[in-house]
C-alpha positions in Angstrom: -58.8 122.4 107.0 -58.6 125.0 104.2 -58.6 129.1 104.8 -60.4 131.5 102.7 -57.6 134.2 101.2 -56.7 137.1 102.8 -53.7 138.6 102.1 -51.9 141.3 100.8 -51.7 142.9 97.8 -47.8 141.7 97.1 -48.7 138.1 98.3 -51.8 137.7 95.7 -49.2 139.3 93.2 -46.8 136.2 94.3 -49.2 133.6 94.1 -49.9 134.6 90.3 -46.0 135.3 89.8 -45.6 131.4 91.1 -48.5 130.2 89.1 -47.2 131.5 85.8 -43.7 129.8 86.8 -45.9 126.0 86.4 -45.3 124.5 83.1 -47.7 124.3 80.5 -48.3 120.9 81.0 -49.1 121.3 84.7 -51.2 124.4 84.1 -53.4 121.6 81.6 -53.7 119.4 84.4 -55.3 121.7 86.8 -57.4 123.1 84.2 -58.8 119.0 83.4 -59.6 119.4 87.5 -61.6 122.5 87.1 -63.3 120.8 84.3 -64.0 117.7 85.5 -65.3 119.8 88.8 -67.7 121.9 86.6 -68.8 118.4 85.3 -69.7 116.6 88.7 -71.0 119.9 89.7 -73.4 120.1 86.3 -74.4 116.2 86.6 -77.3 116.7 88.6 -78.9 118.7 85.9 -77.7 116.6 82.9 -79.8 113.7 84.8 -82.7 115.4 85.1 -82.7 116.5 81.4 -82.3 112.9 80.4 -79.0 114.5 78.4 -75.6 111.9 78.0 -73.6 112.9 81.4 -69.6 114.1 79.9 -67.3 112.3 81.9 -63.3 111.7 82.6 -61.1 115.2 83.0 -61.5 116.1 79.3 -61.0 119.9 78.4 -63.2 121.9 76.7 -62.6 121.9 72.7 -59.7 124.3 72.1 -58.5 124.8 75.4 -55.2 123.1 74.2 -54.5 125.6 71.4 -54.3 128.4 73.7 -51.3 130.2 74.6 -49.7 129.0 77.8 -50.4 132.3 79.3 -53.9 132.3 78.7 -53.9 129.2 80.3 -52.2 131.0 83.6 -54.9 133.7 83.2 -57.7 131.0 83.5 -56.5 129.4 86.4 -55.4 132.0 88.5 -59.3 133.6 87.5 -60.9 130.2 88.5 -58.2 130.1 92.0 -59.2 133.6 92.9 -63.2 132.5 92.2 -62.2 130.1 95.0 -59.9 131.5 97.1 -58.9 128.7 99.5 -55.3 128.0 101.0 -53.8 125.5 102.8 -54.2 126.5 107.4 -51.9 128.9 107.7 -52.7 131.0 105.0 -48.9 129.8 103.3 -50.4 128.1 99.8 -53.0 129.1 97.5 -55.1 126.0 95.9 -55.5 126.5 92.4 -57.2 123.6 91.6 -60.7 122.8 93.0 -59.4 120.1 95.2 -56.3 121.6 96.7 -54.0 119.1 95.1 -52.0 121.8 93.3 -50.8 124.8 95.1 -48.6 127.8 94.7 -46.7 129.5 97.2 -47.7 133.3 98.2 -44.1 134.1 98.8 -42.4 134.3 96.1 -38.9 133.5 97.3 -40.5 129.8 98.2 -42.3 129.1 95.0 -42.7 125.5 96.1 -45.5 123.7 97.8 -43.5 120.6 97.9 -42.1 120.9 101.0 -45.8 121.4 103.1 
């Protein structure tokens, strides 16, 4: 079962802190989820139209070039759009299927241990 945010001010400002500690190649792979989410979410459409349905995690065109903290500033946008945690309130999802998460304390910047 997944919580909707609410927390303070210091623990949203942790959860970004944490996020912008993930590596640029982990901050890629959540990104390829929130695409691939916009794409199931879109499909319904794209079959009405008739129109070629885009498949697989692919990222949008350019989305690689962009600086790494760019990237940071997407996700946290598209986690806060969201705002689900883990029960408990302890992890902030910042993927769309709560696979990757970030701590909102940010002396326990790891989810690995949940």
């Amino acid at each position: 079962m997944a919580w909707e945010w609410s927390h303070t001010d210091q623990a949203y400002a942790a959860a970004e802190s944490n996020l912008r500690d993930l590596s640029r190649a982990e901050l890629l792979t959540i990104l390829r989820e929130w695409a691939h989410r916009d794409r199931v979410d879109g499909n319904i459409l794209r079959v009405r139209l008739g129109a070629k349905r885009p498949g697989g995690f692919r990222l949008p065109v350019g989305m690689r070039q962009l600086a790494t903290d760019t990237l940071a500033d997407i996700v946290w946008e598209r986690a806060s759009e969201l705002s689900t945690c883990t029960s408990g309130g302890y992890y902030a999802y910042v993927c769309p299927y709560g696979c990757h998460m970030v701590s909102f304390d940010r002396a326990d910047d790891s989810a690995e241990d949940y």
